[in-house]
PAZAPA-4460 file (N, C-alpha, C; in steps of 0.05 Angstrom, whole numbers, plus 32768, in hexadecimal, padded with zeros to 4 digits):
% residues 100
    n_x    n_y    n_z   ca_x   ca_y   ca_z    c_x    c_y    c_z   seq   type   mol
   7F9B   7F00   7FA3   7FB3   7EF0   7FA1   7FBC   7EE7   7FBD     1      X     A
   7FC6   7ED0   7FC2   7FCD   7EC5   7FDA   7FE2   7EC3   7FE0     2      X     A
   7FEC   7EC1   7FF5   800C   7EB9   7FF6   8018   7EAE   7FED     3      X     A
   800F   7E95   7FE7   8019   7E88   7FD4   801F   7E7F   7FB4     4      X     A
   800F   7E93   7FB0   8011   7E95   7F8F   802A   7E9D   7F87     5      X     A
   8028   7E95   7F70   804B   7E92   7F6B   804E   7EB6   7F63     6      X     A
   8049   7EC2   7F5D   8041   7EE0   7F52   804A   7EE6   7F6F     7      X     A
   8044   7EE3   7F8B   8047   7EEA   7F9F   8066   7EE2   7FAA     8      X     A
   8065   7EC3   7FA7   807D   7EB3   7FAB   8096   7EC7   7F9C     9      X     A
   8098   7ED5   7F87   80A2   7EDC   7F73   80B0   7F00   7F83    10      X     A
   809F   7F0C   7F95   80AC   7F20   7FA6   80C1   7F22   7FB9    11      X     A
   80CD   7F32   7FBC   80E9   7F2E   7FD0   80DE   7F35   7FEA    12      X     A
   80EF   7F2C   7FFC   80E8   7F34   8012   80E1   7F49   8019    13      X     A
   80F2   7F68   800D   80ED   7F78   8016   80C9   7F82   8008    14      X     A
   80C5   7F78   7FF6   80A7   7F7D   7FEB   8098   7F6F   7FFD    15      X     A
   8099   7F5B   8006   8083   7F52   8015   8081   7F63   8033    16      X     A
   809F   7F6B   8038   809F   7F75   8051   808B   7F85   804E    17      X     A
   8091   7F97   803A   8084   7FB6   803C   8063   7FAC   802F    18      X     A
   8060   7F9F   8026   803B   7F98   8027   8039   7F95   803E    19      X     A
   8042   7F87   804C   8037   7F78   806F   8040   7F97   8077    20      X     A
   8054   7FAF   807A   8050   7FC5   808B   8038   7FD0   8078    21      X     A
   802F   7FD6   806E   801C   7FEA   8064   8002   7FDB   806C    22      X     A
   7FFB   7FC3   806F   7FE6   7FB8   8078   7FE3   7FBD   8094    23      X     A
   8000   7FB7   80A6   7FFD   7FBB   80C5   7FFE   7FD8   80D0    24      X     A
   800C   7FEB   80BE   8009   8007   80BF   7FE1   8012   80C0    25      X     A
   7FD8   8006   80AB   7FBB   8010   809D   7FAF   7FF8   80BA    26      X     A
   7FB3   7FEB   80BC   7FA2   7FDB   80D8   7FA7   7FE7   80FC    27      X     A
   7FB1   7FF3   8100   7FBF   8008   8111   7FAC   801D   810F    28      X     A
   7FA5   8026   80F7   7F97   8042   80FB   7F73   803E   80F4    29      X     A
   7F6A   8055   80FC   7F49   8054   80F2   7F45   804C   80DC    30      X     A
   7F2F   803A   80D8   7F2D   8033   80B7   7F2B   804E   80A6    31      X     A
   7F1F   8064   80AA   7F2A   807C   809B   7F42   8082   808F    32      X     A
   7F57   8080   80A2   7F73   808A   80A3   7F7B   807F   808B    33      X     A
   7F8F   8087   8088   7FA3   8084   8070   7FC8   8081   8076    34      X     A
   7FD0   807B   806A   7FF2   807E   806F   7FFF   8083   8052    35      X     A
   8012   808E   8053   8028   8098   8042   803C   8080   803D    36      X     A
   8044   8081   8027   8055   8064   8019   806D   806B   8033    37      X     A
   806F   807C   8032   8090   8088   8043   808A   8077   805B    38      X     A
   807B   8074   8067   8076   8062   8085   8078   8048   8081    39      X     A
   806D   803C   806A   8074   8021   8068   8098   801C   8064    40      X     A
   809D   8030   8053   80BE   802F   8049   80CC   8036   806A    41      X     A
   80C2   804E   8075   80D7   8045   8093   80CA   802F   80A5    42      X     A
   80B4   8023   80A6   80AD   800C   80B0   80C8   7FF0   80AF    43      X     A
   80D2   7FF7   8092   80DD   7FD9   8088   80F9   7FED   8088    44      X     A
   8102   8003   807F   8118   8001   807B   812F   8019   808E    45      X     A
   8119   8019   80A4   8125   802F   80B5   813B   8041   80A9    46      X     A
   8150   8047   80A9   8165   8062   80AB   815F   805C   8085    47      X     A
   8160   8047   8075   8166   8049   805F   8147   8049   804B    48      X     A
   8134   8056   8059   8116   8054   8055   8118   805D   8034    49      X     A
   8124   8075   8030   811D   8086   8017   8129   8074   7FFD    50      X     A
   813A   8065   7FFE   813F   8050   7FE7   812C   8036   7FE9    51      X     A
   8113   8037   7FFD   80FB   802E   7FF4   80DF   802E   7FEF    52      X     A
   80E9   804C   7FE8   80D0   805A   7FE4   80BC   804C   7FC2    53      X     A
   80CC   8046   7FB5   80CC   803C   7F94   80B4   8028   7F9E    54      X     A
   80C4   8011   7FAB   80BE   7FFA   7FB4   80A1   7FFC   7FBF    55      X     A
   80A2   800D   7FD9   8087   800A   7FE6   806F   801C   7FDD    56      X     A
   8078   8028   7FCB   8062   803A   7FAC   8057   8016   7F9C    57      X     A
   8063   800A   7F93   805C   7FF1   7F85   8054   7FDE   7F99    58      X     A
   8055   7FDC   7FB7   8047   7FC8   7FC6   802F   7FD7   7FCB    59      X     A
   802E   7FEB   7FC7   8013   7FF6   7FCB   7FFD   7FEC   7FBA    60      X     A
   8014   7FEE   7F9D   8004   7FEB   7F87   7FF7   7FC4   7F84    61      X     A
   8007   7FB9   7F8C   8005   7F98   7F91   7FED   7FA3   7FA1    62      X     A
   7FE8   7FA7   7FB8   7FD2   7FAA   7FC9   7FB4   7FB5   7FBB    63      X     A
   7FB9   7FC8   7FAA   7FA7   7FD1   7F9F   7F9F   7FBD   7F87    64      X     A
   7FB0   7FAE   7F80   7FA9   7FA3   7F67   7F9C   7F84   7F70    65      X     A
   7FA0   7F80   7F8E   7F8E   7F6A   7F99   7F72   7F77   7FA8    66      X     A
   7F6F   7F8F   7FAC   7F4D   7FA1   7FAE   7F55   7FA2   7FD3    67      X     A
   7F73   7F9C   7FD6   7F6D   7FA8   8005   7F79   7FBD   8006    68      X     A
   7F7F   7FD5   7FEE   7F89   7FE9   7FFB   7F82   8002   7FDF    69      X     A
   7F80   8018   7FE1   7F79   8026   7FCE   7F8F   803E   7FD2    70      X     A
   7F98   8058   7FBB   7FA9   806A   7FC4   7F9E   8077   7FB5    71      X     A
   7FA4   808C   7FC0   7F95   80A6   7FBD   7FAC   80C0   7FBD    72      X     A
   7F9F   80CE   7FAA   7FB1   80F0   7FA9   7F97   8106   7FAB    73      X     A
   7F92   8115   7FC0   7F80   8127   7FCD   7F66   811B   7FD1    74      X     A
   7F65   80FA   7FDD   7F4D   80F6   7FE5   7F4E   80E1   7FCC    75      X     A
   7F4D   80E1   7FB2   7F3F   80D7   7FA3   7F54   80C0   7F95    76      X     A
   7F4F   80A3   7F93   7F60   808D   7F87   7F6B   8092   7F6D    77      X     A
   7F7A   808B   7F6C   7F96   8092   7F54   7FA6   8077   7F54    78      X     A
   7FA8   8077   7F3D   7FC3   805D   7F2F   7FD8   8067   7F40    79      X     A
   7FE9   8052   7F51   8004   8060   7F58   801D   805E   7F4B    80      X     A
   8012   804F   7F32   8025   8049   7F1C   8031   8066   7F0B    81      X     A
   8019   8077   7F0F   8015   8089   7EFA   801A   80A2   7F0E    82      X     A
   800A   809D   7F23   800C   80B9   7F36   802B   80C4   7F3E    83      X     A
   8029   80E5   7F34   8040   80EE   7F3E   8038   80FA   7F56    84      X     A
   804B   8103   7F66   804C   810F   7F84   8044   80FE   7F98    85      X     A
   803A   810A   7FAC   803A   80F5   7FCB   8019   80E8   7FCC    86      X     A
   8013   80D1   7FCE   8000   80CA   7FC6   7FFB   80C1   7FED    87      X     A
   7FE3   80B2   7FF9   7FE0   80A2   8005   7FCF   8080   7FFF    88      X     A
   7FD2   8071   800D   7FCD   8059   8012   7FB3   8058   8029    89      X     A
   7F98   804B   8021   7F8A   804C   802E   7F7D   8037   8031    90      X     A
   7F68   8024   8042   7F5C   800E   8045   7F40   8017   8025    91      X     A
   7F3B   7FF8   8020   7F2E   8000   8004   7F13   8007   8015    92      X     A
   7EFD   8016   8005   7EE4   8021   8011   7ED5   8010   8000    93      X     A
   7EBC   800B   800C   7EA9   8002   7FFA   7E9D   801A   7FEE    94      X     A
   7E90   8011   7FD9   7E86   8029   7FC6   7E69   803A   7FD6    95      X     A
   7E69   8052   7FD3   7E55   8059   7FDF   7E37   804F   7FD8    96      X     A
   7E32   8041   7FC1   7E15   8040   7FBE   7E13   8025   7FD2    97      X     A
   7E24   800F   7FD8   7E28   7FFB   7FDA   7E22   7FFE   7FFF    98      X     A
   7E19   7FF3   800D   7E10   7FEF   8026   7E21   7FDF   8034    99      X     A
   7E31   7FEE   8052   7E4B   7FEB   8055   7E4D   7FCD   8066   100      X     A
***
């Protein structure tokens, strides 16, 4: 999905913010690395981070549901729709049979 699709057009600022921090957060670190929704939410909402924690759980999920970001609970990808507890956000991997 592109920026411009209306599906995209259709997000508030603060959703797009927190896609663009979780992308520039995950570009910052080793492609290994991972980050926690909580870093994107104090990325965008400094002192008042924890009332966007909701939010940057579902830009994750926008990210994952376009294939540039995957989340995971102990290593292994999980719905973050569905997942309870502290999940992370990771760059997507290619599949291992698949030649990188």
């Amino acid at each position: 999905m592109s920026a411009d699709t209306p599906a995209h057009a259709a997000l508030s600022d603060i959703d797009r913010r927190l896609e663009a921090a979780i992308l520039e957060l995950l570009a910052r670190r080793a492609p290994t690395s991972s980050i926690c929704p909580s870093d994107a939410a104090r990325a965008v909402g400094d002192d008042d981070w924890r009332t966007l924690m909701d939010a940057s759980r579902a830009a994750a999920g926008r990210l994952v549901a376009r294939g540039t970001v995957e989340v995971t609970q102990g290593g292994e990808p999980v719905d973050v729709a569905t997942a309870r507890g502290p999940v992370r956000i990771r760059r997507t991997r290619p599949d291992a049979d698949e030649p990188a």
